[in-house]
Backbone as ProteinMPNN parsed JSONL, in Angstrom:
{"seq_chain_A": "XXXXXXXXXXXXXXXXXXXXXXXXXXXXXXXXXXXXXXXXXXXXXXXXXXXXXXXXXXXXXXXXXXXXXXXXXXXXXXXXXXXXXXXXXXXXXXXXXXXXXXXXXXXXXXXXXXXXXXXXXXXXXXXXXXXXXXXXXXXXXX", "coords_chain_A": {"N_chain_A": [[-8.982, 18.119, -8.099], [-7.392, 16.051, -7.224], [-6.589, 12.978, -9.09], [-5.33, 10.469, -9.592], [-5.887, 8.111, -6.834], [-3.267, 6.703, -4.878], [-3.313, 3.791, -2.809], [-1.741, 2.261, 0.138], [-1.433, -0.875, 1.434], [-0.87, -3.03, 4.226], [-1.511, -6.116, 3.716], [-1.058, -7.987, 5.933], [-1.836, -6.793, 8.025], [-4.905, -5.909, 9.724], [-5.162, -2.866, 10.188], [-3.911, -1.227, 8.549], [-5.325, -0.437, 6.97], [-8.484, -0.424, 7.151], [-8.961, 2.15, 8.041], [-7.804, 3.656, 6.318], [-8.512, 2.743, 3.61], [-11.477, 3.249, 3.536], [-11.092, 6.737, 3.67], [-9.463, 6.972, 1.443], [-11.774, 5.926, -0.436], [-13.365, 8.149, 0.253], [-12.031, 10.322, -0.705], [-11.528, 9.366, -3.418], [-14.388, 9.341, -4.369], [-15.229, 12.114, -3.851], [-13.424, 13.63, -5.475], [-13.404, 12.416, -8.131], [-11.784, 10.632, -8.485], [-9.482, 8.16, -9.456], [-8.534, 4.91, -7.57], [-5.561, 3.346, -6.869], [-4.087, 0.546, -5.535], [-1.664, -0.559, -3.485], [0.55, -3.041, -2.568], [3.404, -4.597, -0.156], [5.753, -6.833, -0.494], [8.151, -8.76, 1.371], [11.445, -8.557, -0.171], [12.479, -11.503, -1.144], [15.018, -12.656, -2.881], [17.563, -11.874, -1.933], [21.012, -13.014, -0.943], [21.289, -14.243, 1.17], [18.695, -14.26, 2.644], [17.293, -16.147, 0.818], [18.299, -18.319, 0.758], [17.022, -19.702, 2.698], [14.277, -20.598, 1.578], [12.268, -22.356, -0.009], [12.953, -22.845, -4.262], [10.851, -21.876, -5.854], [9.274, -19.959, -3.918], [9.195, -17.067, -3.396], [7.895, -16.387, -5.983], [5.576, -17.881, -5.589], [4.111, -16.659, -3.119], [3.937, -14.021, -3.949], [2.218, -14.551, -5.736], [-0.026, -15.431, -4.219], [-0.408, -13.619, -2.9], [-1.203, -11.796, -4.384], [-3.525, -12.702, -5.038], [-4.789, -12.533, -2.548], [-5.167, -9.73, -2.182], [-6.754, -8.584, -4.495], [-9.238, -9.678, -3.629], [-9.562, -8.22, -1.266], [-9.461, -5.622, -2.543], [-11.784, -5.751, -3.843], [-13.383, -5.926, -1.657], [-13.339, -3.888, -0.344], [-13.173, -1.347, -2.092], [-15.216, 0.53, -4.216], [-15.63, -0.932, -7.395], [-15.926, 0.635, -9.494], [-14.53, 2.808, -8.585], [-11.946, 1.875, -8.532], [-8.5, 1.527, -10.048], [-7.004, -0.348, -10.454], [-4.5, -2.601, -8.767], [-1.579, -3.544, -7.462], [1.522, -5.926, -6.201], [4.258, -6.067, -5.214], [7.7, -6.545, -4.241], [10.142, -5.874, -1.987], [11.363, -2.984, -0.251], [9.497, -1.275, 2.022], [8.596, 1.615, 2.045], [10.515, 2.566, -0.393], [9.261, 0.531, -2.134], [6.595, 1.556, -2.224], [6.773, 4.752, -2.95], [7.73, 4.251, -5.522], [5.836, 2.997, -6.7], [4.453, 4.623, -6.55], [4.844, 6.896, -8.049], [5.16, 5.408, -10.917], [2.542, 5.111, -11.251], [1.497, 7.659, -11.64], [0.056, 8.901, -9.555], [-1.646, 11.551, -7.536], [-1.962, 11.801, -4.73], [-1.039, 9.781, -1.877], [-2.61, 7.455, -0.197], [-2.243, 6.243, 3.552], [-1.997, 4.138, 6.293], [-0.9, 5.173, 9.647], [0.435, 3.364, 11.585], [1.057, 0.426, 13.26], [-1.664, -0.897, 15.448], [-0.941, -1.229, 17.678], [1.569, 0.042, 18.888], [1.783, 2.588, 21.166], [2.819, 5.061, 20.901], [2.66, 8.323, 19.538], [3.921, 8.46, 17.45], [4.696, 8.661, 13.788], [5.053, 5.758, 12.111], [7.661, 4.104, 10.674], [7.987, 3.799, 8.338], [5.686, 5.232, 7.039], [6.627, 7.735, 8.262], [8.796, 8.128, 6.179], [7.49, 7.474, 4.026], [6.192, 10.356, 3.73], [8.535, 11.79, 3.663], [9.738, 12.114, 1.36], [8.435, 11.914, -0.76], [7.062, 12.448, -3.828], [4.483, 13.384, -4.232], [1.446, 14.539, -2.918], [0.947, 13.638, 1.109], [-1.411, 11.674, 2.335], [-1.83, 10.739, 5.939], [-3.346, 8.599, 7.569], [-4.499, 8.047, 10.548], [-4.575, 5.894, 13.478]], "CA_chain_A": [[-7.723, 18.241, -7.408], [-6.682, 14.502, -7.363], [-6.824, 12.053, -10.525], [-5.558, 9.016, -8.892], [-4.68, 8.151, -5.123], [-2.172, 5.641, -4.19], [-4.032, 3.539, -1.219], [-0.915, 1.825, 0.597], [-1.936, -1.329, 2.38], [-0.561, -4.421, 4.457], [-2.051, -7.846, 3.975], [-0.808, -9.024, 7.421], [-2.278, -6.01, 9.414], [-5.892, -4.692, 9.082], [-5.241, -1.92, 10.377], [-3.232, -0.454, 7.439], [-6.537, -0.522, 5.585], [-9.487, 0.024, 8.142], [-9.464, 3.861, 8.245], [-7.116, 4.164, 5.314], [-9.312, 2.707, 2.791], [-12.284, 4.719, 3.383], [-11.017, 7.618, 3.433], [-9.242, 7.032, 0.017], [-12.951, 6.073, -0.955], [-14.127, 9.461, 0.132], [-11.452, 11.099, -1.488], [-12.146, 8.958, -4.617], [-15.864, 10.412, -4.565], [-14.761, 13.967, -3.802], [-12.91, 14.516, -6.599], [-13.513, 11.651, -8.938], [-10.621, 9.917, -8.877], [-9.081, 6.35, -9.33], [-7.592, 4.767, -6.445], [-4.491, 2.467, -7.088], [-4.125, 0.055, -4.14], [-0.659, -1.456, -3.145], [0.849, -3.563, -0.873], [4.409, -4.478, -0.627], [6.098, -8.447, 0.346], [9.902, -8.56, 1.49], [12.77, -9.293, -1.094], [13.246, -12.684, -0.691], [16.129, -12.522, -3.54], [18.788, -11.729, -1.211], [21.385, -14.279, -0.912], [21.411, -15.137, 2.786], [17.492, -15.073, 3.108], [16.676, -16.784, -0.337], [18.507, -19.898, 0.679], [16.249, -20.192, 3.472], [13.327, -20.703, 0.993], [11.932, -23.357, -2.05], [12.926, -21.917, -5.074], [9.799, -20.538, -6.18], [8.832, -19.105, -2.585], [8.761, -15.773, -4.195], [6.426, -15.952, -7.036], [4.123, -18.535, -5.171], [4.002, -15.833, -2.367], [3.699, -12.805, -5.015], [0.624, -15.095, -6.426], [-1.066, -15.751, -3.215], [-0.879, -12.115, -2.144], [-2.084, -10.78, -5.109], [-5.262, -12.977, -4.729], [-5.779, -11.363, -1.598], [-5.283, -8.196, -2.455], [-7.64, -8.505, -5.271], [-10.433, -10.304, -2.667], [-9.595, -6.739, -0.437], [-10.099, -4.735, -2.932], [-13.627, -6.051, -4.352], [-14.451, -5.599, -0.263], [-13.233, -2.171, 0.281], [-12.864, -0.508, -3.139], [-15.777, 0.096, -5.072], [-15.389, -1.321, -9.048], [-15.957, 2.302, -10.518], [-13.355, 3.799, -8.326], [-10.475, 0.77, -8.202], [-8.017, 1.353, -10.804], [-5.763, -1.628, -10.51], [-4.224, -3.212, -8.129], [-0.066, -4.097, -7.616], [2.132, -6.453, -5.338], [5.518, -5.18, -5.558], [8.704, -7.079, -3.219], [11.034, -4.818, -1.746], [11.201, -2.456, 1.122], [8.192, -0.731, 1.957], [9.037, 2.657, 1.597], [10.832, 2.469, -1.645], [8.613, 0.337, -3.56], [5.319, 2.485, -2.41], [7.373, 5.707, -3.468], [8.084, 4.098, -6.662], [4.572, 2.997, -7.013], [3.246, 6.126, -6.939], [5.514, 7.223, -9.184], [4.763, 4.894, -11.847], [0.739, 5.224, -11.464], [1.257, 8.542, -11.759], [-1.014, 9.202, -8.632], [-1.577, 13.067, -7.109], [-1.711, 11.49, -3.475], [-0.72, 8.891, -0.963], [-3.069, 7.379, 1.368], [-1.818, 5.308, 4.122], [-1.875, 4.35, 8.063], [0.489, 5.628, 10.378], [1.84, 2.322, 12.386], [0.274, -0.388, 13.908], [-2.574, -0.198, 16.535], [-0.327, -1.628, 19.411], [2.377, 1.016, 18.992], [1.325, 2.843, 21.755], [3.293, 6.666, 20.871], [1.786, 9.375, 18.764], [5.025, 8.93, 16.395], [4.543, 8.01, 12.786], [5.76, 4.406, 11.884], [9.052, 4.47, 10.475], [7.411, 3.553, 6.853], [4.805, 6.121, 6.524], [7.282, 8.926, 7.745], [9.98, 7.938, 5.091], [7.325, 8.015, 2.563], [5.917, 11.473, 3.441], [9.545, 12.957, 3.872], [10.443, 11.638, 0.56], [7.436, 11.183, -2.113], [7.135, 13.655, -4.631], [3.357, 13.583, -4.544], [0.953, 14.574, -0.893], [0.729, 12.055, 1.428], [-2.1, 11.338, 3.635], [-1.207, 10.256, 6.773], [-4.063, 8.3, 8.675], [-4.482, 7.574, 11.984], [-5.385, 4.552, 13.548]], "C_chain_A": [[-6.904, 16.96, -7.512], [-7.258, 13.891, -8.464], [-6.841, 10.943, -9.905], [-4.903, 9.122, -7.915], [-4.192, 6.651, -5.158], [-2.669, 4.884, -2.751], [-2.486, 2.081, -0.894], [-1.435, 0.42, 1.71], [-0.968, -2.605, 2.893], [-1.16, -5.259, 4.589], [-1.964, -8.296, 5.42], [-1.448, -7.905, 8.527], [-3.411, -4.841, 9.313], [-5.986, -3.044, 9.397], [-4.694, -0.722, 10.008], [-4.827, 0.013, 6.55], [-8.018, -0.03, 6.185], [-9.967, 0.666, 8.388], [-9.212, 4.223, 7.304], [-8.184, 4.085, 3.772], [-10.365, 3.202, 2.268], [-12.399, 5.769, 3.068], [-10.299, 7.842, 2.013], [-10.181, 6.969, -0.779], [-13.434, 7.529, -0.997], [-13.331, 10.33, -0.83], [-11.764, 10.702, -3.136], [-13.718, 9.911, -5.085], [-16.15, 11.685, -4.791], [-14.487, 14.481, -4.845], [-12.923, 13.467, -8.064], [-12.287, 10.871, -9.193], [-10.596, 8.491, -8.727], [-8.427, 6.244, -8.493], [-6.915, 3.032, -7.326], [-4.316, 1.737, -5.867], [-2.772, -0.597, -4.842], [0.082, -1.956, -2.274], [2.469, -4.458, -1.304], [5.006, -5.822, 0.637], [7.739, -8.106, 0.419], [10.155, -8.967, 0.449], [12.97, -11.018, -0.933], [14.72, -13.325, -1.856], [17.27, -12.65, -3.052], [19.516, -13.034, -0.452], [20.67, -14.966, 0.301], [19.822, -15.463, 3.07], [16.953, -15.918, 2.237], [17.156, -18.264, 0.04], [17.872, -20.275, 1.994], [14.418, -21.01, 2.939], [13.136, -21.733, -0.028], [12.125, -22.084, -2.647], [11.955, -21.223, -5.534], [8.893, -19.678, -5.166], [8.17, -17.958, -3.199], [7.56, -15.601, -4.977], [5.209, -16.502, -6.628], [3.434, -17.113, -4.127], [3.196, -14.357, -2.856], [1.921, -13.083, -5.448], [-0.412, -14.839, -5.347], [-1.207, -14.121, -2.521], [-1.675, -11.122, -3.032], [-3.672, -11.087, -5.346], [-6.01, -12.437, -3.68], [-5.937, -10.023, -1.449], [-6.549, -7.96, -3.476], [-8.697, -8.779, -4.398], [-10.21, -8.57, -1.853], [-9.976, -5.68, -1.333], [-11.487, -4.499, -3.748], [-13.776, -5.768, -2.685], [-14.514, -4.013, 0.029], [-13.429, -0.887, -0.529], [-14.082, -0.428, -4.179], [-15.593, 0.38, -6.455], [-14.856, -0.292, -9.505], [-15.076, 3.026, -10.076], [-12.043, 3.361, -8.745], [-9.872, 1.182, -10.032], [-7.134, 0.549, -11.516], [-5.101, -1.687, -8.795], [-2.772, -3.939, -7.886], [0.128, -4.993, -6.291], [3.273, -6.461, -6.411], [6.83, -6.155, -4.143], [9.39, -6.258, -3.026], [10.981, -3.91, -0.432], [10.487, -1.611, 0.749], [8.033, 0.553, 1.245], [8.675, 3.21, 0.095], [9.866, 2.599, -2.723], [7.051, 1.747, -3.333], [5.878, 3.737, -3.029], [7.443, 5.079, -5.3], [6.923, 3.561, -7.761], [3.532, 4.098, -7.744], [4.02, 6.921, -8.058], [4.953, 6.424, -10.423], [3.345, 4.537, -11.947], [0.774, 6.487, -12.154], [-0.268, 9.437, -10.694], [-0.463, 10.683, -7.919], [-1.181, 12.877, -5.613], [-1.606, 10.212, -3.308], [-1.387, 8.501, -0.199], [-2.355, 5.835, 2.154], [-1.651, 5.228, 5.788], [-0.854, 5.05, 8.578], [1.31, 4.471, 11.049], [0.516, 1.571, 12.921], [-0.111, -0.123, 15.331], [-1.714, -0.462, 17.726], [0.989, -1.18, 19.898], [1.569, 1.948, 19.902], [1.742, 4.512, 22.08], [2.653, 6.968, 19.559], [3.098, 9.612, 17.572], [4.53, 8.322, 14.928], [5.534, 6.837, 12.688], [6.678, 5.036, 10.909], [8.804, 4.966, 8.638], [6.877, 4.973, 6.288], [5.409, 7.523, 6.912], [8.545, 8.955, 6.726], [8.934, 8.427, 4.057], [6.935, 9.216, 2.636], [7.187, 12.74, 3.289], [10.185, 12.606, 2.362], [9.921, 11.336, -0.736], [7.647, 12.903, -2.47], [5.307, 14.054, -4.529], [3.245, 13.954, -2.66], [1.034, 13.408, -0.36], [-0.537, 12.512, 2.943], [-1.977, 10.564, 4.784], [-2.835, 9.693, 8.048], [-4.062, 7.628, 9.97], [-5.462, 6.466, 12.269], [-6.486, 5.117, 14.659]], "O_chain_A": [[-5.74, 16.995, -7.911], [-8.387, 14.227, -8.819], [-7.87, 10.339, -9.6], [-3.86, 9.748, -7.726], [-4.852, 5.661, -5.473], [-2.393, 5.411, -1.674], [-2.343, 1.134, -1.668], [-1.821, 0.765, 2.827], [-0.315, -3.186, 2.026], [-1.566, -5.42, 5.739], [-2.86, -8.956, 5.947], [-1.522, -8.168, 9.727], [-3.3, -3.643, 9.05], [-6.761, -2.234, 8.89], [-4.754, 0.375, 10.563], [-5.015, 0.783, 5.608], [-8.627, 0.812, 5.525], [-11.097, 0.599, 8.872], [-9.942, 5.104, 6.849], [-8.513, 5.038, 3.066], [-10.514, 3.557, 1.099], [-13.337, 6.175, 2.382], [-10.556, 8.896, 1.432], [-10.076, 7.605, -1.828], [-13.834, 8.068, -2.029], [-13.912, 11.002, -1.682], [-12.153, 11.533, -3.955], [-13.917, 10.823, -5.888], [-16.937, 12.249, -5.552], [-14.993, 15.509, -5.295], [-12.369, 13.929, -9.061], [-11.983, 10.569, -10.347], [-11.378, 7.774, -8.104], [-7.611, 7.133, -8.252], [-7.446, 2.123, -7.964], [-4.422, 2.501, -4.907], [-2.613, -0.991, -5.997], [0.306, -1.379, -1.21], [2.7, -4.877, -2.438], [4.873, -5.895, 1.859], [8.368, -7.359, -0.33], [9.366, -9.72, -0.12], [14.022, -11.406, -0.426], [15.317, -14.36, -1.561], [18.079, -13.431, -3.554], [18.975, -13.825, 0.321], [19.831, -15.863, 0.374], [19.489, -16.537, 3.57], [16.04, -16.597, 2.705], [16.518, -19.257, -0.308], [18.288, -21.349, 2.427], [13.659, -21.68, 3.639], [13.993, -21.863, -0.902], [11.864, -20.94, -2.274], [12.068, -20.004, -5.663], [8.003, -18.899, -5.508], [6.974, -17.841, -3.467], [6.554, -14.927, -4.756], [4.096, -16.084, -6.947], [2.339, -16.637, -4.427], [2.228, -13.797, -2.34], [0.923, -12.363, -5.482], [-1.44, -14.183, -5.513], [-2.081, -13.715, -1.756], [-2.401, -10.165, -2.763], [-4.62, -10.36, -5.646], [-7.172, -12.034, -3.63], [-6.694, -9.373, -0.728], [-7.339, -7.071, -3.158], [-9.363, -7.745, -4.361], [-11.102, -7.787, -2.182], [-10.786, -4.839, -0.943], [-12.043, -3.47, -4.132], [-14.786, -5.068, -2.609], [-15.387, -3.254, 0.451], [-13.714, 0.228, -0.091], [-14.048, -1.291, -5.057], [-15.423, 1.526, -6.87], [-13.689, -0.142, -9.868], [-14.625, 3.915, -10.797], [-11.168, 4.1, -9.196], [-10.611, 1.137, -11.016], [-6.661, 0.621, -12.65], [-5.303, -0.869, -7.897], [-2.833, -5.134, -8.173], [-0.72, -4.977, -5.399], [3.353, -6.676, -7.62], [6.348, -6.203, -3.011], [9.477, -5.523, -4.01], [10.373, -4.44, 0.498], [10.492, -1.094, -0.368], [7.5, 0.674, 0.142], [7.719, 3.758, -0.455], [9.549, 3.451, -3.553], [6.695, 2.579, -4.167], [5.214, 3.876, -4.056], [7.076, 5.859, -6.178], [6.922, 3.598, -8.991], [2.673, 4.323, -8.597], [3.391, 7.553, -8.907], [4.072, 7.076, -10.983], [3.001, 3.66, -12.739], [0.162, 6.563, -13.219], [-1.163, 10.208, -11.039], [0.724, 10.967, -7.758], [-0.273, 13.562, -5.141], [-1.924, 9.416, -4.191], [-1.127, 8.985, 0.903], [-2.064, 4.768, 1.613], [-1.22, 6.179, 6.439], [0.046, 5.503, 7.869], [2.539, 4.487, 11.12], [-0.646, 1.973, 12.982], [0.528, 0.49, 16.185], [-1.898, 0.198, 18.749], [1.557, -1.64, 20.888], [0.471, 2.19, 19.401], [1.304, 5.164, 23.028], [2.232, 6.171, 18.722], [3.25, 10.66, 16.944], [3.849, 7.306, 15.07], [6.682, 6.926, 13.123], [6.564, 6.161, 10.424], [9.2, 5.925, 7.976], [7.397, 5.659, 5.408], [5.031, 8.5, 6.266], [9.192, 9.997, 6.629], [9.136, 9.405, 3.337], [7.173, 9.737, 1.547], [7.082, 13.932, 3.0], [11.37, 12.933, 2.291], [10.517, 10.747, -1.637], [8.052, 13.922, -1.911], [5.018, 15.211, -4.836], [4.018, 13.85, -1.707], [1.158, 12.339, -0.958], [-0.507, 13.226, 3.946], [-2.045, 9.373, 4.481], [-3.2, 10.311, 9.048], [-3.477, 6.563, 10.167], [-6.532, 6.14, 11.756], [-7.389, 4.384, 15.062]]}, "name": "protein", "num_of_chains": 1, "seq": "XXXXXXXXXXXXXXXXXXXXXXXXXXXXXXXXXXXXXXXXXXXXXXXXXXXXXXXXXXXXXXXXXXXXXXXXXXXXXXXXXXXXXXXXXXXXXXXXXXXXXXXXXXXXXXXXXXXXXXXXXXXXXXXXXXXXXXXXXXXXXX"}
């Protein structure tokens, strides 16, 4: 049923990854698929916030996230499933939509909102991308 899933995560908040990851594992197992993991840093391009920054802010930032993304996904992802691994700048949404697009992944996995949101609503993120991806989207709960 699935080829490759799309595992959606944030660096700054384990709890994008915690339930989410797993269950992209199981799904990995289930049906044999590759999981794509990505995680997504603001723009810092844009005039007004870029001149708040050293010029290479960006790519040092880009670097240092993709080392930890790589370190997360040797912890969570095992070898034989992980298919790669992106860091992408841009708004969340978007780039994950555009992610999964260019993996070519069947599904979406990803949290719903952070644990200290305290309503049963989906975070703003994870209902944009399910009202708006072309592929399923799994929607986990914290």
């Amino acid at each position: 049923m699935y080829q490759t899933i799309l595992l959606s995560v944030d660096l700054g908040d384990p709890s994008s990854w915690e339930r989410a990851a797993p269950t992209a594992v199981a799904l990995g197992k289930q049906f044999g698929a590759k999981i794509e993991v990505v995680t997504v840093i603001p723009d810092f391009g844009m005039p007004l916030v870029a001149n708040h920054f050293p010029q290479d802010f960006a790519d040092k930032a880009k670097a240092a996230s993709d080392a930890e993304l790589k370190k997360l996904c040797e912890q969570q992802i095992p070898a034989d499933l992980l298919a790669g691994s992106r860091v992408v700048h841009g708004t969340i949404y978007k780039e994950v939509i555009a992610a999964a697009d260019d993996c070519g992944c069947d599904v979406i996995v990803m949290a719903s909102h952070r644990p200290e949101m305290s309503d049963y609503l989906l975070g703003p993120n994870a209902a944009r991308v399910a009202r708006h991806a072309k592929q399923s989207v799994m929607i986990v709960r914290n």
